[in-house]
C-alpha positions in Angstrom: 141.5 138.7 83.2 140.5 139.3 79.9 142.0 142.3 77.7 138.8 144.2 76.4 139.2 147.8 74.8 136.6 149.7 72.2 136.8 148.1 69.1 139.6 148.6 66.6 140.1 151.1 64.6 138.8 150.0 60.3 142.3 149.5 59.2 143.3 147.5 62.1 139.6 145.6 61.2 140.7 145.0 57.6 144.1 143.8 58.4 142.7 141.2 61.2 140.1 140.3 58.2 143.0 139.7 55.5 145.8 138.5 58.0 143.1 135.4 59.7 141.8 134.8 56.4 145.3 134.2 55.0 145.9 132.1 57.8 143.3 130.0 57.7 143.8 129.7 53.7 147.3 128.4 54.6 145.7 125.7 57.2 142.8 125.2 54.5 145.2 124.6 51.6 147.9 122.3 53.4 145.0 119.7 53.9 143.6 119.7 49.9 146.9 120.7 47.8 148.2 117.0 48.7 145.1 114.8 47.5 145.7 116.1 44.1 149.2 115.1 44.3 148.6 111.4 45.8 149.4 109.5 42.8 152.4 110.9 42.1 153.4 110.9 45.6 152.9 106.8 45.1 154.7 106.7 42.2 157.8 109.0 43.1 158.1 107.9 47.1 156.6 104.1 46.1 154.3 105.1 49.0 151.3 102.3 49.5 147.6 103.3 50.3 148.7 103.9 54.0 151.7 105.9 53.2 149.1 107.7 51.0 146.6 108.7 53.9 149.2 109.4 56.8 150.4 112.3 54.7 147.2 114.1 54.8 146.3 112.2 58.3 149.1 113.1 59.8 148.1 117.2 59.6 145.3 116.5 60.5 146.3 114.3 63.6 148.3 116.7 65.0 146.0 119.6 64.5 143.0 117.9 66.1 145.0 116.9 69.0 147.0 120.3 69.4 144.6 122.9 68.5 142.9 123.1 71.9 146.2 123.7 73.5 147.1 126.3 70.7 144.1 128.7 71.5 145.1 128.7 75.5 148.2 129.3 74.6 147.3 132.3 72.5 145.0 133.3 75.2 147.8 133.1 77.7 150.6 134.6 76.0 149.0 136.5 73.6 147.2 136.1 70.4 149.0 138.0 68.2 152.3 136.7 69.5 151.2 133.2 68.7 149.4 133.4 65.6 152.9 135.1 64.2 154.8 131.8 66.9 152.4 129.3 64.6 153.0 131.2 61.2 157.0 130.3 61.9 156.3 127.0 62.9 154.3 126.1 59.8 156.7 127.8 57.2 159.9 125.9 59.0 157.7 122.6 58.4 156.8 123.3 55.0 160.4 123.9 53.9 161.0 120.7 55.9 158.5 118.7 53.9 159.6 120.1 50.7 163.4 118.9 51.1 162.1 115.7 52.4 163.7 112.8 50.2 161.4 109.9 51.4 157.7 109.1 52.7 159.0 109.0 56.4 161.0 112.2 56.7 157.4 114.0 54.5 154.7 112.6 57.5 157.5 113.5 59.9 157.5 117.1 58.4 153.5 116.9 58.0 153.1 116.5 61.8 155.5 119.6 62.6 152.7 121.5 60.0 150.1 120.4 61.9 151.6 121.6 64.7 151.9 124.9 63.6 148.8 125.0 62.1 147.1 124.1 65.6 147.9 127.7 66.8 147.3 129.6 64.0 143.6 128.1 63.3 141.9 128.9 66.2 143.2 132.0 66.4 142.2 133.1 63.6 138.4 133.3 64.5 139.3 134.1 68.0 141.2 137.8 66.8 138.1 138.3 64.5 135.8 138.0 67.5 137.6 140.1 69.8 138.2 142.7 66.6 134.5 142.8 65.6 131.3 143.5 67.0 128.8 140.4 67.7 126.2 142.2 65.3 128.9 142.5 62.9 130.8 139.1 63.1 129.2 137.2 60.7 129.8 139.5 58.1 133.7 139.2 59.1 134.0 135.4 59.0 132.0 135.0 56.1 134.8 137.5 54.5 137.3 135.1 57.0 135.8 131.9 55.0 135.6 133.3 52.0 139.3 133.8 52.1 139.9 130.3 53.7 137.7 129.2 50.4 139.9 130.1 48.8 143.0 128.0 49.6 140.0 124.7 49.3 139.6 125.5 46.0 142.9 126.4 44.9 145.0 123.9 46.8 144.0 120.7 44.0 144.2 123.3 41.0 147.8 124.4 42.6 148.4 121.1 43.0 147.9 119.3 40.1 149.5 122.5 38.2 152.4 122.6 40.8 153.1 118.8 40.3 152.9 118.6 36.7 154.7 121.5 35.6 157.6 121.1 38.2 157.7 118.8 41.0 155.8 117.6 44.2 157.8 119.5 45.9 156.9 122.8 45.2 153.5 122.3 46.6 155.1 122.8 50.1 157.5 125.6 49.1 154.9 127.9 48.0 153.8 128.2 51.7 157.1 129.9 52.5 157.1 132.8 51.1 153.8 133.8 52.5 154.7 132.9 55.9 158.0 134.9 55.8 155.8 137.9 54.9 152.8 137.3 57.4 154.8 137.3 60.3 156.3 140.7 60.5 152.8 142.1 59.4 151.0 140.1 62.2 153.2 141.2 64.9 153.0 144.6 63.1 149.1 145.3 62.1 146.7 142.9 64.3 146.4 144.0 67.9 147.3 142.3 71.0 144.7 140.7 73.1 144.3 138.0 75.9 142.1 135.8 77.5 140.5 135.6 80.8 142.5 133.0 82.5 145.9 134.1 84.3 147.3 130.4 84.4 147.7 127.6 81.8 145.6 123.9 82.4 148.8 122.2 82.2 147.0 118.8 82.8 144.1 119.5 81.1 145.9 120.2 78.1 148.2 117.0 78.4 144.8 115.4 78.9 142.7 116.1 75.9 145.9 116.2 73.6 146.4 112.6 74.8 142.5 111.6 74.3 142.3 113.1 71.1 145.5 111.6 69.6 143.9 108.0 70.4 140.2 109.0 69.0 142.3 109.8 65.8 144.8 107.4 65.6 142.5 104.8 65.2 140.6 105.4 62.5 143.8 106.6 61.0 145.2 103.1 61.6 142.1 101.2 61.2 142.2 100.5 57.2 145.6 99.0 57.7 145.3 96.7 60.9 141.0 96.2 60.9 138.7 98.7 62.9 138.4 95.2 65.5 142.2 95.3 65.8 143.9 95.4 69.5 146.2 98.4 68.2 142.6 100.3 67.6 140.3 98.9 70.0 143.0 99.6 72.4 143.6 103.2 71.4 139.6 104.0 71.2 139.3 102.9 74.3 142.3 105.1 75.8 141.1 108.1 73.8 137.8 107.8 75.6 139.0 107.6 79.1 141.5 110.2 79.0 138.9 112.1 77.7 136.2 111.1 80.3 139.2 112.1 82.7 139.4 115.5 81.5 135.9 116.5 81.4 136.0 115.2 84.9 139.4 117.7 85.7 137.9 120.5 84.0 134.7 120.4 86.2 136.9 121.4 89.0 140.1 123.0 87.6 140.5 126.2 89.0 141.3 127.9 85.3 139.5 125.5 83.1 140.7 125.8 79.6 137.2 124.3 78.4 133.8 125.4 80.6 131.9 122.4 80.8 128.3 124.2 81.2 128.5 125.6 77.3 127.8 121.9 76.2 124.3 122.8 78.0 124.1 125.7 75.2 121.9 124.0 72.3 123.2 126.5 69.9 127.3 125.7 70.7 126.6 121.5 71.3 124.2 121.3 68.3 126.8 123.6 65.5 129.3 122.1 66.8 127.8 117.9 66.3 127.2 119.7 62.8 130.2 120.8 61.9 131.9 117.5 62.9 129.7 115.3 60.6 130.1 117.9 57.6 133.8 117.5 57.5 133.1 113.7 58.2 131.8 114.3 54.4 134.1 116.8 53.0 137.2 115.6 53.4 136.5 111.4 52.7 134.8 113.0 49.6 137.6 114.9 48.8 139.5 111.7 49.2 137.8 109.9 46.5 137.1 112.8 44.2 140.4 114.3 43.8 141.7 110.1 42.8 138.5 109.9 41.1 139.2 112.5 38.3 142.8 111.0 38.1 142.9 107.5 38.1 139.5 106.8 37.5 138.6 108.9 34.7 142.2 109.2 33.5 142.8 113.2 34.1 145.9 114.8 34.7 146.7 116.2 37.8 146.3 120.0 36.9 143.2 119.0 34.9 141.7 117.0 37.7 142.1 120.0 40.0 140.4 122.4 37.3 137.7 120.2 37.1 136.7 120.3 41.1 137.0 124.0 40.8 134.0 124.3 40.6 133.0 122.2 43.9 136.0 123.7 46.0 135.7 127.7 44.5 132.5 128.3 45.9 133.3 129.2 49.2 134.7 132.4 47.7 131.6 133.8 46.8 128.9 132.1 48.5 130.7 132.2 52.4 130.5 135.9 52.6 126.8 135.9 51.6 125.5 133.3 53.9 127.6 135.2 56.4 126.0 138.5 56.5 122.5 136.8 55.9 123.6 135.0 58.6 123.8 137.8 60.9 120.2 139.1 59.5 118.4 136.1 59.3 120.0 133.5 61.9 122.5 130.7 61.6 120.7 127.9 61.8 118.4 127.8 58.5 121.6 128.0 56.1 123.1 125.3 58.3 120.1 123.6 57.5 120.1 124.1 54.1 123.9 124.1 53.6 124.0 120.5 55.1 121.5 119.4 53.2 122.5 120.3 49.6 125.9 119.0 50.8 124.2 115.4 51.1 121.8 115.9 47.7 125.1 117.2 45.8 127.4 113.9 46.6 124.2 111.2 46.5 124.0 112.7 42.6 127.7 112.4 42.4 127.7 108.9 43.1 124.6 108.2 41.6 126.0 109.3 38.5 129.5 108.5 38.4 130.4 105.5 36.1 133.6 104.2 34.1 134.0 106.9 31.6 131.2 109.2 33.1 131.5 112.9 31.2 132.9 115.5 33.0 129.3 117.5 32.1 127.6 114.7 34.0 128.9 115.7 37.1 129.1 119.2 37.0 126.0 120.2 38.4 126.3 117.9 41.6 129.6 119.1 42.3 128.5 122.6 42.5 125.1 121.5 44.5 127.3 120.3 46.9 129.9 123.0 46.9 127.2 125.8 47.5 125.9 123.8 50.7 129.7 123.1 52.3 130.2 127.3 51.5 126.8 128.0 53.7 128.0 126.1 56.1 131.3 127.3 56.7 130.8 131.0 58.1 127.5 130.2 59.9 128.6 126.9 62.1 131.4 128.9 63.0 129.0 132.4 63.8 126.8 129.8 65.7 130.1 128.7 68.1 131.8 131.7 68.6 128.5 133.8 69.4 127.3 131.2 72.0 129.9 132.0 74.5 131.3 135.1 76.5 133.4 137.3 74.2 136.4 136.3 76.1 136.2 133.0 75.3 136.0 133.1 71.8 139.1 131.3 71.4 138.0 128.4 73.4 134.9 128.3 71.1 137.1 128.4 68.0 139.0 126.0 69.6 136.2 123.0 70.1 134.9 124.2 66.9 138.0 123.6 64.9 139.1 120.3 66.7 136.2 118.7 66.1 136.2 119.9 62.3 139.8 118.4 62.0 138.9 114.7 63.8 136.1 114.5 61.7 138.6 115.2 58.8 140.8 112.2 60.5 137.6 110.0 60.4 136.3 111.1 57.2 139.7 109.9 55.4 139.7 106.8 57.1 136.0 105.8 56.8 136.3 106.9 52.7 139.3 104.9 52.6 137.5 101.6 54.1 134.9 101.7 51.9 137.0 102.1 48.9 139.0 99.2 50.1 135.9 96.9 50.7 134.8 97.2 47.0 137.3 98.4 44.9 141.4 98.9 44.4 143.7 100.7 42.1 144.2 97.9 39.6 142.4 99.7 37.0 139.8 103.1 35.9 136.7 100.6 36.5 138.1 99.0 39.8 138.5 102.0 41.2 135.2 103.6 40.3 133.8 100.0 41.8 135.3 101.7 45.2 134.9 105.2 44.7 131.1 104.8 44.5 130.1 103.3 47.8 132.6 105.8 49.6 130.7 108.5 48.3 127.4 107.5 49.2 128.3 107.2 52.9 129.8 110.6 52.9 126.5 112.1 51.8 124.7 109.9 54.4 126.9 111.6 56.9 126.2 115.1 55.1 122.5 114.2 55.7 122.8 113.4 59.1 124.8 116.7 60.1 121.5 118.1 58.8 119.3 116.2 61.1 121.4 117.8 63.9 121.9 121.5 62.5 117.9 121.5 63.2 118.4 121.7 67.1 120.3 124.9 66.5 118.1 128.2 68.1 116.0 129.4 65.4 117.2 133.0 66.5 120.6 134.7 66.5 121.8 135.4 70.2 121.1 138.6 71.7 124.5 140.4 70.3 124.6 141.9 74.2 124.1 138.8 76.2 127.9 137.5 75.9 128.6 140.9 77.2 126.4 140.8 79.9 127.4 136.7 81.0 131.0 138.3 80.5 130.7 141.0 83.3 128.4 139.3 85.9 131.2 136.3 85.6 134.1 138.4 85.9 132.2 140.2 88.9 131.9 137.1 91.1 135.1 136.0 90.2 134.3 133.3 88.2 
């Protein structure tokens, strides 16, 4: 059964607001403070282009896979007590990865972060829900991605200043201190809260841990041994049938850790498709872009990151507006929208982008694109989480998140295939030959996750009607 008081005092509000948001920004900036330091990471490590992605795949791997496991376990033994269990786990890993001396012992490290990461993500949306009212939620996570935004945009300025004025390394050891501090304050401030299920889905969770480590081990393996490759047929097809098996326990699991019937919900299937695709986009453009300003138009690391500030920054100020416009107007025009200028912003990118482009040339489509990934953010994830019971919040941030994270896994490896079809790091112009195509298919992706944010309800959900699903289920027993 579900723990469900009034809603929480202001302070205890503000602190869930800050202490998610810094969480996610932590999550958020563990993913992008690495691409800026890829080429020295080759150069120090003599890491090759697969070396190169399994340090940011192999977050993401283990995040995808884990984070559906980390929101039941939050839900079973508490939220608060596993957001602060993740925080530790994270902080140990980044400390790890910073004292790590070769490529091995750093993806080693990077899978241990992921791990951690896997609780604290979903959680973070899930304490907002239970903290805040459904009419009031969007303003929250748009406050929640603002601060996420946050670590996007500062994770390839702190990384390029990080590596170039001291070492790689540091890039990893700025997370401890933050982690040291959060975890007393989130065992201290942010209030204790459960979900309804009294027993963990053991084997569902072995189950879609297993199927979503093969769905994203092979696209993170396919630029090495070819997408028609045993090793990735072979795990594609594994993935899907331990998926297919779960879907098939959960439909008669006693405490099912994922309710099949809200796939039937248009507005939880359809954000969610959405929100898979856009991050398809963002992070194989990410991929390119944050090489492209390096090797390809021969910046510096710090002055690479400066220059996507203003593509990663905008999430600070333009999250918290689509979110409480959001709330007003309904989700799924700025998903629309967002989605959209997402696709236009990278399609200029790469129609512009050229050996020895100007950095003025691609200013504007940067920040086109930017302002449609920030509209996105807080309203896909307003969409999930207000599509479901209150209770199961964390189950919805769950999906949400997972599905963000293997379309991370995906987007790395499709950029990478593209770029390794039509161009190579011999030179600035070789590498712009691969850069290009890689970008247009990540705003062909952007465009499509358009296409599906249209089948998203036109109207926000009655902010009552979780409630009421809530009590009638909880009254039959269900």
């Amino acid at each position: 059964m579900a723990v469900t008081t009034k809603t929480p005092p202001r302070d205890v509000r503000a602190w869930t607001v800050a202490l998610a948001g810094i969480g996610s920004l932590l999550c958020a900036l563990d993913v992008v403070v690495v691409s800026t330091a890829l080429p020295t990471l080759q150069a120090d490590l003599g890491a090759n282009l697969s070396d190169l992605e399994w340090t940011i795949n192999a977050y993401n791997l283990a995040l995808a896979c884990l984070i559906l496991t980390g929101a039941a376990l939050g839900d079973r033994f508490g939220r608060r007590r596993m957001f602060a269990a993740g925080i530790a786990v994270f902080t140990a890993a980044s400390a790890a990865a910073a004292l790590s001396d070769g490529v091995g012992q750093l993806i080693v490290a990077r899978v241990v972060q992921g791990a951690g990461a896997a609780v604290v993500l979903p959680l973070t949306l899930t304490l907002i829900a239970e903290a805040f009212p459904a009419e009031k939620r969007g303003v929250a996570i748009g406050l929640w991605g603002g601060i996420g935004g946050l670590g996007v945009a500062a994770g390839p300025v702190l990384g390029g200043a990080v590596t170039e004025g001291l070492s790689w390394e540091w890039i990893f050891w700025i997370n401890v201190p933050l982690g040291v501090v959060m975890i007393p304050l989130a065992l201290l401030k942010l209030r204790e809260s459960r979900g309804p299920r009294p027993q963990l889905d053991l084997t569902g969770q072995v189950l879609v841990a297993s199927g979503l480590l093969g769905l994203t081990w092979a696209p993170a393996r396919a630029p090495v041994v070819g997408w028609g490759s045993a090793e990735v047929l072979g795990a594609l097809v594994c993935g899907v049938a331990l998926l297919a098996a779960f879907l098939r326990w959960e439909g008669r699991a006693r405490y099912p850790m994922l309710p099949l019937h809200y796939f039937r919900n248009r507005g939880f299937s359809a954000a969610n498709g959405a929100v898979f695709l856009q991050f398809v986009s963002l992070l194989g453009s990410l991929f390119l872009i944050s090489q492209l300003f390096q090797l390809g138009l021969g910046n510096s690391p710090l002055d690479a990151g400066l220059r996507i500030l203003v593509w990663t920054a905008t999430p600070l100020f333009v999250a918290p507006l689509a979110g409480a416009l959001g709330d007003r107007y309904g989700n799924r025009p700025f998903m629309i929208a967002g989605m959209a200028l997402q696709a236009v912003g990278l399609g200029l990118l790469a129609a512009l982008t050229e050996p020895g482009v100007g950095y003025g040339t691609l200013v504007v489509p940067l920040i086109v694109a930017g302002v449609g990934i920030s509209m996105v953010f807080p309203t896909a994830a307003n969409a999930v989480t207000s599509a479901v019971p209150a209770a199961d919040a964390g189950v919805a941030a769950a999906v949400n998140n997972a599905l963000r994270e293997l379309g991370a896994v995906f987007g790395v490896a499709v950029a990478a295939l593209v770029f390794a079809r039509n161009g190579s790091y011999a030179s600035p112009s070789s590498f712009v030959d691969g850069a290009v195509p890689g970008l247009w298919v990540t705003a062909a992706v952007a465009a499509a996750g358009a296409g599906v944010a249209l089948f998203v309800p036109r109207k926000r959900p009655d902010p009552g009607a979780s409630e009421v699903d809530r009590t009638v289920r909880e009254a039959v027993g269900a």
